[in-house]
VEXRO-362012 format. One line per 5 residues: their letters; for each residue x, y, z of C-alpha. Coordinates in steps of 0.02 Angstrom, whole numbers, plus 50000, padded with zeros to 5 digits. Example, Ala and Ser with C-alpha at 12.3 -4.5 7.8 and 13.67 -1.06 7.14 Angstrom:
! VEXRO-362012
as	50615/49775/50390  50684/49947/50357
! end
This chain:
! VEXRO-362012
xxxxx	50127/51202/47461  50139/51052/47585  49967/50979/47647  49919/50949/47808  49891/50772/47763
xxxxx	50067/50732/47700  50105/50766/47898  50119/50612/47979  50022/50604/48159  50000/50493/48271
xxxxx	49904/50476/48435  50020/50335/48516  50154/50383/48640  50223/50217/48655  50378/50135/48664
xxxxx	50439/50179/48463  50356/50360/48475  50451/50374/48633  50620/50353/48573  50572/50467/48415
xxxxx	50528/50612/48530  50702/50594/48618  50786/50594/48453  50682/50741/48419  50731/50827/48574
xxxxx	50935/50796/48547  50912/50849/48348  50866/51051/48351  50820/51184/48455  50653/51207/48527
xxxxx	50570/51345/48531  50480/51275/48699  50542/51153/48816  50426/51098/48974  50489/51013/49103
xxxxx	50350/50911/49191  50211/50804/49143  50083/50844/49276  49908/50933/49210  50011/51093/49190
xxxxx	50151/51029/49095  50061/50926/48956  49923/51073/48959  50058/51191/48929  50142/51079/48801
xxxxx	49961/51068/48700  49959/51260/48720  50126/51295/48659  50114/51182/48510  49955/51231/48433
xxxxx	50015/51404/48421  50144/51344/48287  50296/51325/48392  50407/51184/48414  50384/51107/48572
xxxxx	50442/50955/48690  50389/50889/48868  50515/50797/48972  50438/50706/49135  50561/50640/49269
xxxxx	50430/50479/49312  50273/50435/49241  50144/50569/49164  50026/50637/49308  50140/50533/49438
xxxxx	50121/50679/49557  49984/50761/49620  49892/50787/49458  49840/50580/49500  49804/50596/49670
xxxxx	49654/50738/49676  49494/50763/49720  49446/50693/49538  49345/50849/49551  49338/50998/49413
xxxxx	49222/51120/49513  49215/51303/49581  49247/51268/49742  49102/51312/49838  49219/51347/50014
xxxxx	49332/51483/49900  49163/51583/49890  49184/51614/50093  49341/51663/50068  49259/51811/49930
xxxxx	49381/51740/49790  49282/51764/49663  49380/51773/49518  49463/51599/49557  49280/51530/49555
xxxxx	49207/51628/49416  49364/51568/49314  49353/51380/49380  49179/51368/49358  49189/51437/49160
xxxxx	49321/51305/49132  49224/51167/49222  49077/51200/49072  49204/51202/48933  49278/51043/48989
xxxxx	49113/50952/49012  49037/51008/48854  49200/51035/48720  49365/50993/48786  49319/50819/48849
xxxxx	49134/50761/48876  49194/50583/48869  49295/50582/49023  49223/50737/49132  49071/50721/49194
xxxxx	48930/50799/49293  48908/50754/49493  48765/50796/49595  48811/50834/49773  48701/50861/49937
xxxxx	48734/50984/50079  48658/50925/50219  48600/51074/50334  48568/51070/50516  48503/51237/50555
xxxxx	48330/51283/50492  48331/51458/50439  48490/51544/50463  48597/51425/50370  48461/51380/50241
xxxxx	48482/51560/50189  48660/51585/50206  48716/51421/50088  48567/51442/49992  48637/51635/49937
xxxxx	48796/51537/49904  48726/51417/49790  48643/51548/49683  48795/51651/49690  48874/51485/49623
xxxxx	48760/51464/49465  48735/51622/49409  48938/51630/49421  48920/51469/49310  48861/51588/49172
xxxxx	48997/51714/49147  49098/51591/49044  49009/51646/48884  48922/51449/48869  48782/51387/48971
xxxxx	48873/51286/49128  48825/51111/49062  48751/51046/49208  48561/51095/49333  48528/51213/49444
xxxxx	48536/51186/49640  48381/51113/49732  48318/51142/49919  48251/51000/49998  48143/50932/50130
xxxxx	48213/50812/50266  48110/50711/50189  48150/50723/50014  48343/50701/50063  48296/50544/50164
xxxxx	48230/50480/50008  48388/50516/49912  48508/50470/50040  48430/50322/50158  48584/50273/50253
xxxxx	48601/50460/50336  48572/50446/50507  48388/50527/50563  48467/50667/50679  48619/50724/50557
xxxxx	48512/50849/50437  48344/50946/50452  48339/50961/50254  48473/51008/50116  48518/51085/49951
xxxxx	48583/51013/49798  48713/51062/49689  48799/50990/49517  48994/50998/49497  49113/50878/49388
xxxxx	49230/50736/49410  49369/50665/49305  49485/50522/49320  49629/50631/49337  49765/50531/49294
xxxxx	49683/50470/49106  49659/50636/49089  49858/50686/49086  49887/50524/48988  49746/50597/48842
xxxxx	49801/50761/48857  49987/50709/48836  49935/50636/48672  49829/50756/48607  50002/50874/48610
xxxxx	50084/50730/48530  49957/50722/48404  49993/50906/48371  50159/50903/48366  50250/50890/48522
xxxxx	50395/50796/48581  50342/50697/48749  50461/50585/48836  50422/50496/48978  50561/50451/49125
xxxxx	50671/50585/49060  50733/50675/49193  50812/50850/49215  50981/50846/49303  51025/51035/49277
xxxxx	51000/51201/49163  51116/51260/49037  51154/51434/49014  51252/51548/48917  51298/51708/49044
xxxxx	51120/51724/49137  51011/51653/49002  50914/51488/49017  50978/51394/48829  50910/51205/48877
xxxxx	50937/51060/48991  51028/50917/49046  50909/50782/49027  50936/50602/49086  50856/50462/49000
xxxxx	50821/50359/49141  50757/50181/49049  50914/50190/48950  51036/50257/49060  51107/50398/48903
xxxxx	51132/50584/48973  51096/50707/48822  51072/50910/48799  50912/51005/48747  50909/51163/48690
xxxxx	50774/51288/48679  50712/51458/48681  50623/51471/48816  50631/51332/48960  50439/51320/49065
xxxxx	50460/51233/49242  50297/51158/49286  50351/51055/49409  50228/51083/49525  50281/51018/49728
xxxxx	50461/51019/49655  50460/51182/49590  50591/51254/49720  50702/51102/49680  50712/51130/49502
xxxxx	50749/51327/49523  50868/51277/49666  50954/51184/49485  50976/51368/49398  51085/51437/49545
xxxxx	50972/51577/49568  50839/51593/49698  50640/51601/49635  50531/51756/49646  50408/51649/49752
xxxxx	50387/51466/49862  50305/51320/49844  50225/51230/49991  50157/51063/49994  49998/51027/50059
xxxxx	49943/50821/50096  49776/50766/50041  49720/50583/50084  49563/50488/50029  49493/50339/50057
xxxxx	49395/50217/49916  49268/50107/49994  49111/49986/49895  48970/50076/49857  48876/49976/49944
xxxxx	48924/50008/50085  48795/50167/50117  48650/50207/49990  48645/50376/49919  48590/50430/49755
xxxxx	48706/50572/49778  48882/50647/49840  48897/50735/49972  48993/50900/50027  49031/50922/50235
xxxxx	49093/51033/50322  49228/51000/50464  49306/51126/50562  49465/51130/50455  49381/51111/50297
xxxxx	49273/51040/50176  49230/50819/50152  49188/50773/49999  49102/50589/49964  49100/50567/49770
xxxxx	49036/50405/49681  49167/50339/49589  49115/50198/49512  49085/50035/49588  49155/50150/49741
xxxxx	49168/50320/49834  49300/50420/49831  49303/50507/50025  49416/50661/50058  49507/50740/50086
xxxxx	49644/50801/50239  49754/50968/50197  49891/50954/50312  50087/51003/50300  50213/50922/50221
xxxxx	50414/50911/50203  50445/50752/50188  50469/50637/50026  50383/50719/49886  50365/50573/49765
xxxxx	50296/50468/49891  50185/50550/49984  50111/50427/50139  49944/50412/50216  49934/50379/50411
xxxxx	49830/50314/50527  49767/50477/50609  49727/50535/50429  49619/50388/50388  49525/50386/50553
xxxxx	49519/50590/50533  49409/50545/50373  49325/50406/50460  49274/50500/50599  49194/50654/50487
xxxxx	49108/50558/50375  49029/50433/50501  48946/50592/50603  48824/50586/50468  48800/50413/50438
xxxxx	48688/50287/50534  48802/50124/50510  48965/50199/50531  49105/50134/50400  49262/50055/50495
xxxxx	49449/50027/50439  49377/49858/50348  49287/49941/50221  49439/50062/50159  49472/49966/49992
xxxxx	49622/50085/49947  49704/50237/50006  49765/50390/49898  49901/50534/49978  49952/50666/49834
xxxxx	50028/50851/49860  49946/50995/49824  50073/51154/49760  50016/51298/49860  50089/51455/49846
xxxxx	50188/51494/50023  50098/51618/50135  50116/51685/50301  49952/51546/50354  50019/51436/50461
xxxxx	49850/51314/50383  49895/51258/50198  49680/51259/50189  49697/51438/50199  49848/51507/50057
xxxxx	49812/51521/49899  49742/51410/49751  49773/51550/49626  49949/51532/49528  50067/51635/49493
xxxxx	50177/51629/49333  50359/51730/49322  50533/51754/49215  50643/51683/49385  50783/51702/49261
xxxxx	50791/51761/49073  50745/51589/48954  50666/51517/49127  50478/51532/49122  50413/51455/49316
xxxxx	50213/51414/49332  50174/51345/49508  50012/51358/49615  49846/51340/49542  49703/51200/49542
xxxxx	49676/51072/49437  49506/51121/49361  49606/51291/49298  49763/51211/49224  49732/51264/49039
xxxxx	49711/51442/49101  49878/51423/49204  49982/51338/49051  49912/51468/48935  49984/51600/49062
xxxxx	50164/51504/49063  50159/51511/48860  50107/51687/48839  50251/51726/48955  50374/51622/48876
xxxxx	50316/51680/48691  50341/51849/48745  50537/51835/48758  50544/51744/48587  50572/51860/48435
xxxxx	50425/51798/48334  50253/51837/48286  50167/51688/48386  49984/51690/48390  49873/51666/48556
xxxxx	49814/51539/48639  49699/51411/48537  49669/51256/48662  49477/51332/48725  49439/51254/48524
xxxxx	49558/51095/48557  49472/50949/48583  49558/50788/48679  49586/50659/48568  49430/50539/48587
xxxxx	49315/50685/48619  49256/50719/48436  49098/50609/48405  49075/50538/48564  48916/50555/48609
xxxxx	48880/50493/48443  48994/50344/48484  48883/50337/48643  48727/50314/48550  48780/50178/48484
xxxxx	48843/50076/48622  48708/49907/48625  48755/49897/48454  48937/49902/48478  48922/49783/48619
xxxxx	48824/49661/48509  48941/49681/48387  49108/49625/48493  48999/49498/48594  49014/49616/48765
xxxxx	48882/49660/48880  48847/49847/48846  48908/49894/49033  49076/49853/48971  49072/49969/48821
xxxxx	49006/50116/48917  49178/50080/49042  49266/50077/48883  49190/50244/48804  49207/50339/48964
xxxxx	49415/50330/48986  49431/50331/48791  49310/50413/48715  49300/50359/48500  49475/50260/48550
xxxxx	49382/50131/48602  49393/50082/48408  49567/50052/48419  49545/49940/48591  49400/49831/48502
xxxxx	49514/49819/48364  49653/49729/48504  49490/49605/48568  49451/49589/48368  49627/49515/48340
xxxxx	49664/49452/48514  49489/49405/48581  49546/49357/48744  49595/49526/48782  49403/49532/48812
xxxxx	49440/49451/48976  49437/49530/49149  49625/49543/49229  49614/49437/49407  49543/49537/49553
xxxxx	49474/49696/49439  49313/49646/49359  49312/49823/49298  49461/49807/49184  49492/49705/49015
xxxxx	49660/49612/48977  49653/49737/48814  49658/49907/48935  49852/49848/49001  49930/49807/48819
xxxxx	49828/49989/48754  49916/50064/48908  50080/50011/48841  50062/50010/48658  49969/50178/48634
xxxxx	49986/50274/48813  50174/50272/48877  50149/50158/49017  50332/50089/49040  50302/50000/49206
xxxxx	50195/49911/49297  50150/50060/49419  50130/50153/49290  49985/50027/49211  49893/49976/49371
xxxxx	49906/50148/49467  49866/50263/49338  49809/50210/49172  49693/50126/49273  49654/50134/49451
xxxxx	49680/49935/49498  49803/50019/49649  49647/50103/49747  49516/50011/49681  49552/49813/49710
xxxxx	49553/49732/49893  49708/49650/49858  49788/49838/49772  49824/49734/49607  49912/49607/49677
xxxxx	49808/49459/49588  49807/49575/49443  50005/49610/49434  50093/49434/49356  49968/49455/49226
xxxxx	49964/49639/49172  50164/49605/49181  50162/49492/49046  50047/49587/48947  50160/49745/48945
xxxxx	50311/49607/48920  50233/49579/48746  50224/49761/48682  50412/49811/48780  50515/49653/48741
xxxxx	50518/49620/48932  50659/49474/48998  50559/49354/49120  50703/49426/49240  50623/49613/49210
xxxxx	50449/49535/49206  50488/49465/49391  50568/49617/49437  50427/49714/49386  50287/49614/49477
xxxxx	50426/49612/49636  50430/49812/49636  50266/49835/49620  50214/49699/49780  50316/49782/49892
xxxxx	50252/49951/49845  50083/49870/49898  50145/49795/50048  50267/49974/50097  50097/50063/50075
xxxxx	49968/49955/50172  50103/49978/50314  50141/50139/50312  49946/50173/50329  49956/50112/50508
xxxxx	50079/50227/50578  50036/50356/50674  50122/50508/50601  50215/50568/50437  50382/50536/50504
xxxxx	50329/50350/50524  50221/50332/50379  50361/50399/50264  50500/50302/50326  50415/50138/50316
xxxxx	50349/50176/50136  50518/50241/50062  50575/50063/50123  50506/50008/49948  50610/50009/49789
xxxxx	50584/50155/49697  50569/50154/49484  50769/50223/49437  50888/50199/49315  50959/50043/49280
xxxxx	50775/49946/49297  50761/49910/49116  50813/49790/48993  50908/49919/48890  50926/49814/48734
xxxxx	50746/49736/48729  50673/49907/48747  50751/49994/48609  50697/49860/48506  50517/49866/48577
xxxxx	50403/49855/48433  50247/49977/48460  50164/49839/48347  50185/49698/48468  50009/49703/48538
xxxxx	49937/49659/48349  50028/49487/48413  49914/49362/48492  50057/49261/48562  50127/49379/48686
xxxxx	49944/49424/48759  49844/49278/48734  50004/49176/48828  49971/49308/48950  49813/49264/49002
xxxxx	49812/49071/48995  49974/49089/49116  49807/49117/49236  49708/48963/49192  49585/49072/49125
! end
């Protein structure tokens, strides 16, 4: 009998693993094929895989390019979804928010304490108070204890104390609460290589150009390679769609029309120092549409968010000018130095999928989701919150399983850690040490533990070979050399986007947007993907006037506007890479100090 350890795994998804998944996907049928690589598609492609099946994951752009990057960074309950009495959604959220924190991934989920300011004495001391309680005792009915405290009422006083810059007259006391945050985007990145790890065939910048079928029946795709150009069949069993704002695009593909519609819904926030107001904690608003949030995030706050309509460019959603002055405005009625269109450091507008209604307010339709056969082999997921994606993708598997003739077991991923998650607080222990060890200040390890969990072995061992991958990149003190080339090397990062806007945050977080950080984190990817100077140029081009498409577009005063001037940017297509070089990318490259150390003395550092 075969072992399990004769079964070569690997946790990389770069630029070799890559091109081994898409021979994969051209070489037999699958019993599951996803299409999408939001939080949905990669949690469905974990789910589908550790039930035994064979499984791959085809994403049109980057993994978590959608909305799944551009949240809250919030996995909560949803306090607000308790007015509306949906209870279930809560309950549910709430029991995954505790699993995540304490199983699934305690390295890169984390508790939040959050204030509610209140401004009536009694009446609405009472009211949000029941709420609250309602809200932890919810907590419990996920069969583990919720993984984070109680809420707290407190004096004016006491909330003074804790919060220093709210102004005197905005608050006569308030109540805490504890939630969870996540850096959304690293999330989708682990998660797409913990189903990797398992099994699964994920591909990157593969995109889906149509459905094949035999009579009715879903069989497989036409996919699209688009960083080589080839156009190739897969075939599988069952087909899910978790495509999230595109949903009704990709049905419109089948010929057939879907059992239900997708609306999209913009969300904008706003990143700003965090010195720029002192609180101890985040805070939760109210506004006569909907909820603020003000999260720390960092060296920052995250501030959000808008929910307004949208039908205009999915891909590139735009912020305006009304919608950062909307979120100025709200949050300033409770400070006492009001923040001002100088202090936005960056700006983030994502999509959420909301399932249509007869509201004419996307606030008010639904956050549940909805999973159906549209057509037989065609599994569609759509709808749904972040915080409940492993719920929704088991949902799309159990439906798809059920049309396969086979004896496939049930759902496993509530016992399926992320990679980096086993040992970690462990790891965390031991962080002066390990900081000693590699000659960095312990701040820097506990950056490094927090996105990678017990990875950040394999990124000491790049610093260990490379040391000047220990360096800073230029304009993102937060950020080592080390984190681009592991971006590339182990986490699919093709482009430079993809590097600076997701696998790290360099896009919202730096004044300049990355644009010091860009020549640089260019030539580090260069060294893992076989980049031409001409690509490396083109790269670093694309990615300025992104920058420069956004910063404008965030001074027009309506979507129309905003989206015009930002699609004026070049967008990441076909024909952008050096075909040759990157099929001869070596995912051993970064184990070469040439490439990276002349990477960083390019800078004079």
């Amino acid at each position: 009998m075969a072992s399990l350890n004769t079964v070569t795994r690997s946790s990389k998804i770069g630029p070799e693993e890559r091109l081994a998944a898409i021979a994969a996907l051209k070489e037999k049928e699958l019993d599951i094929l996803v299409v999408g690589g939001g939080i949905v598609g990669t949690g469905s492609a974990l789910d589908a895989v550790t039930r035994g099946l064979r499984v791959g994951m085809v994403e049109a752009r980057d993994f978590s390019s959608g909305t799944s990057s551009r949240s809250s960074k919030l996995v909560h309950g949803g306090i607000r979804y308790l007015e509306q009495l949906d209870f279930r959604l809560v309950r549910e959220a709430l029991g995954e928010r505790g699993l995540l924190l304490q199983r699934l991934a305690p390295h890169l989920v984390k508790p939040v304490r959050f204030l509610y300011p209140l401004k009536q004495r009694v009446i609405e001391r009472c009211y949000i108070g029941a709420g609250m309680l309602l809200y932890d005792l919810f907590s419990y009915t996920g069969g583990r204890p919720p993984g984070v405290p109680h809420h707290r009422h407190l004096s004016k006083r006491q909330v003074m104390n804790l919060v220093p810059s709210l102004a005197n007259n905005a608050l006569i006391g308030g109540i805490t609460y504890y939630d969870a945050q996540v850096d959304d985007a690293r999330y989708v990145s682990s998660l797409a290589r913990t189903a990797s790890f398992y099994g699964a065939h994920v591909a990157s910048r593969v995109r889906v150009e149509g459905f094949i079928k035999v009579g009715q029946r879903v069989v497989g795709v036409n996919a699209h390679d688009l960083e080589t150009d080839e156009k190739f069949e897969i075939r599988a069993k069952q087909v899910v769609n978790a495509t999230g704002v595109w949903t009704d695009d990709t049905q419109a593909m089948v010929g057939e029309r879907g059992q239900f519609k997708v609306r999209a819904s913009k969300g904008v926030h706003l990143v700003v120092p965090r010195d720029r107001f002192q609180s101890k904690l985040g805070l939760l608003l109210r506004t006569e549409k909907s909820v603020l949030f003000v999260i720390p995030w960092g060296r920052h706050w995250l501030i959000g968010t808008t929910d307004t309509d949208w039908n205009l460019d999915k891909a590139h959603p735009a912020a305006t000018a009304a919608d950062i002055d909307y979120i100025l405005e709200k949050v300033n009625e409770v400070l006492a130095v009001p923040l001002t269109r100088d202090d936005v450091e960056g700006v983030s507008a994502g999509l959420r999928p909301l399932l249509a209604g007869e509201s004419d307010q996307t606030s008010k339709l639904s956050r549940e989701h909805l999973v159906a056969h549209s057509v037989p082999g065609l599994v569609v997921v759509a709808g749904g919150k972040w915080t409940t994606y492993r719920i929704m993708a088991k949902d799309a598997i159990d439906a798809a399983v059920s049309a396969i003739d086979a004896n496939v077991p049930a759902s496993t991923t509530h016992e399926v850690p992320l990679l980096g998650a086993e040992g970690y607080q462990a790891a965390w222990n031991k962080r002066t040490k390990i900081a000693r060890a590699f000659g960095l200040h312990t701040v820097r390890i506990e950056h490094l533990l927090n996105r990678y969990g017990t990875l950040t072995d394999e990124l000491l061992n790049l610093i260990r070979e490379t040391p000047v991958l220990s360096e800073a990149l230029p304009g993102a003190d937060d950020y080592l050399a080390a984190e681009v080339v592991y971006a590339t090397s182990h986490e699919g990062a093709l482009h430079l986007e993809d590097a600076l806007a997701r696998r790290t945050r360099i896009s919202i977080e730096a004044w300049d947007r990355g644009v010091s950080a860009a020549p640089v984190a260019a030539r580090l990817m260069a060294g893992v993907l076989g980049w031409s100077e001409e690509r490396i140029d083109s790269e670093v081009g694309n990615y300025l006037k992104r920058v420069a498409a956004e910063r404008e577009s965030q001074l027009q005063p309506d979507d129309a506007s905003a989206d015009r001037v930002r699609l004026e940017a070049p967008d990441i297509t076909e024909g952008t890479a050096d075909t040759d070089r990157t099929k001869k990318a070596s995912a051993k490259a970064p184990a070469n100090a040439s490439g990276p150390a002349a990477a960083m003395s390019q800078t004079g550092r």
